[in-house]
N, C-alpha and C positions, 0 to 999 in steps of 0.2 A: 368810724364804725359804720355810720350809713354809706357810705363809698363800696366799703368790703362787703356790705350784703347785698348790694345792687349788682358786686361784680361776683359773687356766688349765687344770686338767680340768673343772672346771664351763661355762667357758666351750665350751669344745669340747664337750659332751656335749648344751648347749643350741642349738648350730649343726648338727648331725649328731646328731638324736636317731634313738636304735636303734627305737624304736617306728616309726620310718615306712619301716625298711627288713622286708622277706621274713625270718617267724619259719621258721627250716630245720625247724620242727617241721610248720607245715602243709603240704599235697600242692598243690603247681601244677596246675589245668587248663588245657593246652592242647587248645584247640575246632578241631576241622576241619569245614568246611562239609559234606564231601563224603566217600565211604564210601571204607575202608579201601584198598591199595594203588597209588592213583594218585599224581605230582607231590607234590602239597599236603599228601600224608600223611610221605612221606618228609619232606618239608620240617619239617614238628609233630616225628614223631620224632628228627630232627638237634635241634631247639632243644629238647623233652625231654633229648635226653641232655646239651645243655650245660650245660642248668641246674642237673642234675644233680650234672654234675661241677664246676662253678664254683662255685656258689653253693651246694651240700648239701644242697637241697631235694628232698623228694619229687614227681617229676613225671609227669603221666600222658597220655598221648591221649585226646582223645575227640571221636570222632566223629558227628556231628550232622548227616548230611546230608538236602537237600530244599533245592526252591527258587530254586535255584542258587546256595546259601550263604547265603541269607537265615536260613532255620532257626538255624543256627548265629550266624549273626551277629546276629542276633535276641539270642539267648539273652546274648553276653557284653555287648550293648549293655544289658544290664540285671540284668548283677552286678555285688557288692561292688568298689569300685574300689580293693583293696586288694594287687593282685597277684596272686591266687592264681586267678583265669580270664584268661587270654591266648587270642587268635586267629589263627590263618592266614589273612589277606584277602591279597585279590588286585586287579589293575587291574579287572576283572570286579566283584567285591564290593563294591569301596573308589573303582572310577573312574569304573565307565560305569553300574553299578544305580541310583545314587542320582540319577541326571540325566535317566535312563529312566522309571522306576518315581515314580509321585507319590507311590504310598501304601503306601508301606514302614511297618512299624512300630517302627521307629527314625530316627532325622535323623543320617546316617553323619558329618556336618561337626561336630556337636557332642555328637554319643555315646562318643564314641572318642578314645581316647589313642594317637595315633602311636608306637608302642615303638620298630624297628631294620626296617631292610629287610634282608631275606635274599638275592634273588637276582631276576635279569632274564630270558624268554626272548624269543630271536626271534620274533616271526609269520614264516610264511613262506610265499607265494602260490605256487601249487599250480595243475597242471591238469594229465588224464589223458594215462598214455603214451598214449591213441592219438592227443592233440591235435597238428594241425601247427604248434602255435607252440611255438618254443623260447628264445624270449628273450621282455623287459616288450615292448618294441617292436614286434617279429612279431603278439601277443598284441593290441594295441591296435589294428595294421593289421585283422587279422582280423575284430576285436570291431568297428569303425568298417564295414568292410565287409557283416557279416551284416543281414540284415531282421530286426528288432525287435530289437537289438541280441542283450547275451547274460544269462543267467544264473549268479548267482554264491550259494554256499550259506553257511550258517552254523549252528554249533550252536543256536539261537534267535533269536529278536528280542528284538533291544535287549540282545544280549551283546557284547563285545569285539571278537571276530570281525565282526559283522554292522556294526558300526560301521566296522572298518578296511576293511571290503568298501564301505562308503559314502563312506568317506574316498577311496576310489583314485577313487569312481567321480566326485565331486566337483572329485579335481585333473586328471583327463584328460577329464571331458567323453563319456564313454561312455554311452550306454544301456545299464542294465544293470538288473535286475528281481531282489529279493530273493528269496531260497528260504529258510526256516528249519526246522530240522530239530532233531529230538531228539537232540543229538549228536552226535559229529563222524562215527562209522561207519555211519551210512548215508548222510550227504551225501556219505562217498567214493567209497562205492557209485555213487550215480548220478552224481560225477565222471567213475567211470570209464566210466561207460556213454553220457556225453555228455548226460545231459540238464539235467546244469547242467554250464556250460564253464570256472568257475574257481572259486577258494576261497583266504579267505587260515587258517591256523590257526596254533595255538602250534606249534612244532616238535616235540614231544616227542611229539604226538599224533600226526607224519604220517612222524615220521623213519624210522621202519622201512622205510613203502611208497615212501618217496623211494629207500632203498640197496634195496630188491627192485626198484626199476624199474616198481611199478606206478601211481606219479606221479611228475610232472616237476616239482621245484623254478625255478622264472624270478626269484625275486629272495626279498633277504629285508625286514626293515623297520627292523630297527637300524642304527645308527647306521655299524658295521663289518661286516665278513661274518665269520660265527660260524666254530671252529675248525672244526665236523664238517661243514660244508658249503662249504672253502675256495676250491672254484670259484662258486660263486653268489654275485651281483653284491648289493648294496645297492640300496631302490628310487634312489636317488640317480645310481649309479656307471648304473643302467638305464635314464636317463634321466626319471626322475619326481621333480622337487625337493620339500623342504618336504615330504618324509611319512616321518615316523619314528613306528612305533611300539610301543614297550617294555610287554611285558606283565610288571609285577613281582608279586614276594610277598613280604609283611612281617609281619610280627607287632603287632597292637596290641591295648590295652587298655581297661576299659570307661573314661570320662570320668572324670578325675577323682585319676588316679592321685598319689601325695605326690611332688615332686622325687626328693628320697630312695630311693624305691622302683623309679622310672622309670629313673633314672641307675643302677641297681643290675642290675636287666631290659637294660637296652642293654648298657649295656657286656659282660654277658656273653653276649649273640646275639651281637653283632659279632665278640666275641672266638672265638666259636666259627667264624663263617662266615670269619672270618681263618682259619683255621687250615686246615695243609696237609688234616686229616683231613676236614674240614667243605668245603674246596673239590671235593676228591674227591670224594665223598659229593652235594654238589649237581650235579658233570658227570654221574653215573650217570641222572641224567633230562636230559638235555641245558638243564640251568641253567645261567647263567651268573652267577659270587659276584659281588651285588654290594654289600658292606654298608653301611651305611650310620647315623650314631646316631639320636636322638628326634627332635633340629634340623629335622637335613637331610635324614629322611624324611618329616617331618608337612608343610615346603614345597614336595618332591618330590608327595607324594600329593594335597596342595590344589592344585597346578597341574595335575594331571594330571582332577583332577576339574572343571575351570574349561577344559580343551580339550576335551574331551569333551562339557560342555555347549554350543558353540561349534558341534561336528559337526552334533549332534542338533538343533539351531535351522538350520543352514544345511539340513542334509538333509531338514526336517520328521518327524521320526521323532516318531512317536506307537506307545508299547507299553500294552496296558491291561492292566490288572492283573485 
């Protein structure tokens, strides 16, 4: 009897070996692309503190911005694949960079370990209070009517924005002429001043000047209409089919990561963005939780990278680097 339970904790010790999980002795780096207090930082400090508390581990922020997250995602695409540097990527980072850009110095499809997705937000297409279009519809009459059609801005070329601004212009047939900007706050600037007539962005960057009233919300791109904008329509319910689109952010890993160590990392993000305090915490930036484990974000994120190439071939988009 003692023989067979020495060679069933052996066995189990050789299925589940401790060596390929997180020593709580080393310190976690979670990488942010981008500088202190925006979205993506809150998002790092929630899964710092889960891991914290789940797993016992020392964890720390750190942020790395430039590039539009390239810097940072640089950097974990080329540490130890042992756990202890995780990142904040985004649809941006993780969806539309690597479809854009030739010459990255990383290959995001095979640098990277899928960890847990954290949360979703809306896009949501945007034109100045002084515009007279108040619905998608009005907005498309108008834009069909004007000489040379119209212009629509984005934080750069060949970011996520500039893509769904190509995506609308693709499924309605508009003329519409790219703006790219450093940024979302002065492309709203000149929203508001008319010299460019629409914009789609994340929600979390334009919600404020949507409830001051100094943009009009006409639709959003998710799938439902989000809690804090529960009059604005879906582009769908607006009469635009087949255009959904979901700007997420997840946490991944450099290549490479043990079963072990992966399934150790997920379960305790998910468990965190499960929870009442971590839901809260993601609505404080108009996020929406959406968690998700290693699965069913690594094929969540490679189709999101394979529509995206899709846009970029139908729209011609050429970004150089």
């Amino acid at each position: 009897m003692r023989r067979a339970f020495a060679s069933l904790l052996l066995s189990f010790a050789l299925a589940h070996p401790a060596a390929a999980q997180l020593d709580p002795a080393r310190t976690v780096r979670v990488v942010v692309g981008y500088a202190p207090g925006g979205a993506f930082d809150v998002m790092g400090r929630l899964v710092t503190d889960g891991l914290r508390e789940r797993l016992g581990v020392t964890a720390i922020i750190d942020n790395r911005p430039g590039a539009g997250g390239t810097i940072g995602s640089d950097y974990v695409a080329k540490a130890p694949a042992d756990g202890t540097v995780l990142l904040i990527g985004g649809a941006g980072t993780h969806g539309v960079t690597p479809v854009v850009r030739r010459n990255l110095p990383f290959n995001a499809g095979r640098d990277f370990t899928a960890v847990a997705r954290l949360a979703e937000f809306a896009n949501v297409m945007v034109v100045g209070a002084g515009s007279p279009a108040r619905s998608v519809q009005e907005f498309i009459s108008l834009a069909r009517g004007r000489a040379g059609g119209v212009n629509f801005g984005s934080q750069g070329a060949g970011t996520s924005i500039h893509l769904t601004g190509e995506l609308f212009r693709l499924r309605t047939g508009l003329e519409m002429t790219h703006v790219p900007y450093r940024g979302s706050a002065p492309a709203v600037l000149d929203l508001q001043t008319d010299r460019i007539q629409v914009m789609f962005d994340n929600l979390p960057n334009v919600f404020g000047l949507i409830q001051g009233g100094s943009l009009r919300a006409l639709a959003v791109t998710s799938t439902q209409r989000v809690a804090s904008l529960p009059d604005v329509p879906t582009m769908a319910e607006a009469g635009v089919p087949d255009f959904v689109v979901s700007s997420w952010v997840g946490v991944f890993g450099p290549a490479g990561l043990s079963p072990a160590t992966l399934r150790q990392l997920s379960d305790a993000i998910v468990e965190t963005v499960r929870s009442p305090a971590g839901q809260a915490r993601l609505r404080t930036v108009s996020a929406e939780p959406s968690p998700a484990p290693a699965a069913e974000f690594d094929t969540a994120w490679r189709g999101d990278m394979r529509r995206w190439a899709e846009v970029v071939q139908a729209a011609q988009i050429v970004v150089e680097d």
